[in-house]
C-alpha positions as CSV (number, residue, x, y, z in Angstrom):
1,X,204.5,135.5,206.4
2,X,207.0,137.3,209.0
3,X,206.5,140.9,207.4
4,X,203.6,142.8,205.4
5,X,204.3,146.3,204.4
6,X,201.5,148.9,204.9
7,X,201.1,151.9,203.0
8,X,199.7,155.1,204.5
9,X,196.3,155.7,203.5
10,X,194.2,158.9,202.8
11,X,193.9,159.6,206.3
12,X,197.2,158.9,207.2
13,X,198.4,162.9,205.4
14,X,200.7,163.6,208.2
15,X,202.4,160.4,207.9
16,X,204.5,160.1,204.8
17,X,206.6,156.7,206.4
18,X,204.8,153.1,205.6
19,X,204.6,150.9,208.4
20,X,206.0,147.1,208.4
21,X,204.1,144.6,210.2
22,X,206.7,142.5,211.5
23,X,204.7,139.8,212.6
24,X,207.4,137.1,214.3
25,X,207.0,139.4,217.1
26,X,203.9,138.2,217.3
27,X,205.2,134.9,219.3
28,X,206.0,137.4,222.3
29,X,203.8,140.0,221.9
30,X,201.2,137.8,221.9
31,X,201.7,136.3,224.8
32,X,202.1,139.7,226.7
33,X,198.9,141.1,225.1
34,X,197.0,137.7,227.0
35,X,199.4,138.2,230.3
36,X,198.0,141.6,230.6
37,X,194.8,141.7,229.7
38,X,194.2,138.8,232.4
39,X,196.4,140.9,235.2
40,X,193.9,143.8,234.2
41,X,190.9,142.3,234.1
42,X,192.0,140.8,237.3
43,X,192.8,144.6,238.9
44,X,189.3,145.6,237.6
45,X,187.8,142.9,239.3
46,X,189.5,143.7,242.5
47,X,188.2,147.3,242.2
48,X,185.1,146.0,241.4
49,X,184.3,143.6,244.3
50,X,185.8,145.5,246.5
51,X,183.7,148.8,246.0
52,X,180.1,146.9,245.2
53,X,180.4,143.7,247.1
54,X,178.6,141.9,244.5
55,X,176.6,138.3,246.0
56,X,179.0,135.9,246.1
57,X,176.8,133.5,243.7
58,X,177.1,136.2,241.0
59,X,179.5,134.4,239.0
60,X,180.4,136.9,236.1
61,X,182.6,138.9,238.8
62,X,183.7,136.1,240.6
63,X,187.5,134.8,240.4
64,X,187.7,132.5,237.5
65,X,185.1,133.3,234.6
66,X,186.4,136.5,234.2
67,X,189.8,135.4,234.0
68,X,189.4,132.2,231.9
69,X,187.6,134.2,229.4
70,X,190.0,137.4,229.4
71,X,192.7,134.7,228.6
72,X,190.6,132.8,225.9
73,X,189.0,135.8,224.1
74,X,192.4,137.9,224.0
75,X,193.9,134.9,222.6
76,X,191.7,134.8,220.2
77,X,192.6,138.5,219.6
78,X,196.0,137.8,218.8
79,X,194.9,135.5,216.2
80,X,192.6,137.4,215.1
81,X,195.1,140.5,214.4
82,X,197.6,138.1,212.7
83,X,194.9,136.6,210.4
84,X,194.4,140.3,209.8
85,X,197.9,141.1,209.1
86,X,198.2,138.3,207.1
87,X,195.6,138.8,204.7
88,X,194.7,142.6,204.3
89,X,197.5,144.4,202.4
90,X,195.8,147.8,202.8
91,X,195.6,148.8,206.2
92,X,195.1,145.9,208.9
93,X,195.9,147.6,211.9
94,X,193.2,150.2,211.0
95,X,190.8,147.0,210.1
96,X,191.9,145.3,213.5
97,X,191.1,148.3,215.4
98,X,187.4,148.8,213.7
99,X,186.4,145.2,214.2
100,X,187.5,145.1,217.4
101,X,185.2,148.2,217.9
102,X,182.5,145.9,217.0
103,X,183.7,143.3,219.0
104,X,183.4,145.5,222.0
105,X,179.9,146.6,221.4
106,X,178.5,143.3,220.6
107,X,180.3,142.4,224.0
108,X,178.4,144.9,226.0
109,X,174.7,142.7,225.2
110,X,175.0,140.1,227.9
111,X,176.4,143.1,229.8
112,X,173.4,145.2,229.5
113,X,170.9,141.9,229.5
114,X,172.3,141.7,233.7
115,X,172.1,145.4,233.7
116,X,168.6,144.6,232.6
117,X,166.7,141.8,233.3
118,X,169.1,141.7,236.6
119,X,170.6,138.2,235.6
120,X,172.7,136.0,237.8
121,X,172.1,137.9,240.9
122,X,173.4,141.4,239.0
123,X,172.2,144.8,238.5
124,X,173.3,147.9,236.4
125,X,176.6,148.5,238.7
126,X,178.2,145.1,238.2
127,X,177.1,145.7,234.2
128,X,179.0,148.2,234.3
129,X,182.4,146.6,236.2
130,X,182.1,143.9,233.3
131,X,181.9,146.5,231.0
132,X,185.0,148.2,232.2
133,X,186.8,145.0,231.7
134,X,185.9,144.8,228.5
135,X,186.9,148.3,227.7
136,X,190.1,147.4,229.0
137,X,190.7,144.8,227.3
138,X,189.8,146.1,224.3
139,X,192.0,149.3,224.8
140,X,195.5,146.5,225.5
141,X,194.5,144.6,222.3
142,X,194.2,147.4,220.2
143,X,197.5,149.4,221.6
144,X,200.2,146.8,222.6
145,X,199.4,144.2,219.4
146,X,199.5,147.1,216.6
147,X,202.1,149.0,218.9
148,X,204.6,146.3,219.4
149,X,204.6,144.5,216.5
150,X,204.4,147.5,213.7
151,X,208.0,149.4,213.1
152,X,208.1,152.6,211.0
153,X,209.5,152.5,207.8
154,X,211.6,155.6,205.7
């Protein structure tokens, strides 16, 4: 399916145009959602280490982990939006952006569990530096996949 036609719902009043999904954009939007959200998470990271100096065997804000999963996860966002698109006529971008609402807050429970029970070496500031990544991430997937791939329609 390369396009799916949305219509404005209730709370869409002020906007009278539909919006088309044009989902072939998908094979390079998709691509930049992942590019960024690494580079981001990476940025964050930076910030991170470099204002908490976390213990070196904490490995959550260490180089890799948080990279390899920022690429896997937002992948799976990508797919996740095009399933989306794909199969709910109504309104998927305002779907998409709920569940990945959810998404993030069932995302914050390891987060708070080293905030917590101080696991892997952490406490409650580097919970919160892996909970700004997520926050970011969540905030590129839920702008730049909608943003790019939807085009108004008159």
């Amino acid at each position: 399916m390369r396009y799916a036609v949305i219509n404005p719902g209730p709370e869409d009043s002020t906007n009278e145009e539909s919006v088309q999904l044009k989902l072939v954009r998908l094979f390079w939007v998709g691509p930049l959602t992942v590019l960024s959200s690494a580079f981001a998470v990476f940025f964050v990271r930076m910030i991170a280490v470099a204002i908490l100096h976390p213990d070196p065997r904490f490995q959550p804000l260490g180089l890799g982990p948080p990279i390899l999963d920022t690429v896997i996860l937002s992948t799976a966002a990508v797919f996740v939006f095009l399933r989306n698109a794909q199969y709910n006529s109504f309104a998927p971008v305002r779907t998409y952006r709920a569940l990945a609402a959810k998404v993030l807050l069932v995302s914050f429970i390891p987060d708070i569990a080293v905030g917590m029970l101080h696991g892997f070496g952490g406490g409650w500031p580097e919970a919160f530096a892996l909970m700004a990544m997520h926050v970011v991430v969540w905030a590129i997937c839920i702008t730049m996949l909608p943003g790019l791939v939807a085009t108004k329609r008159s």
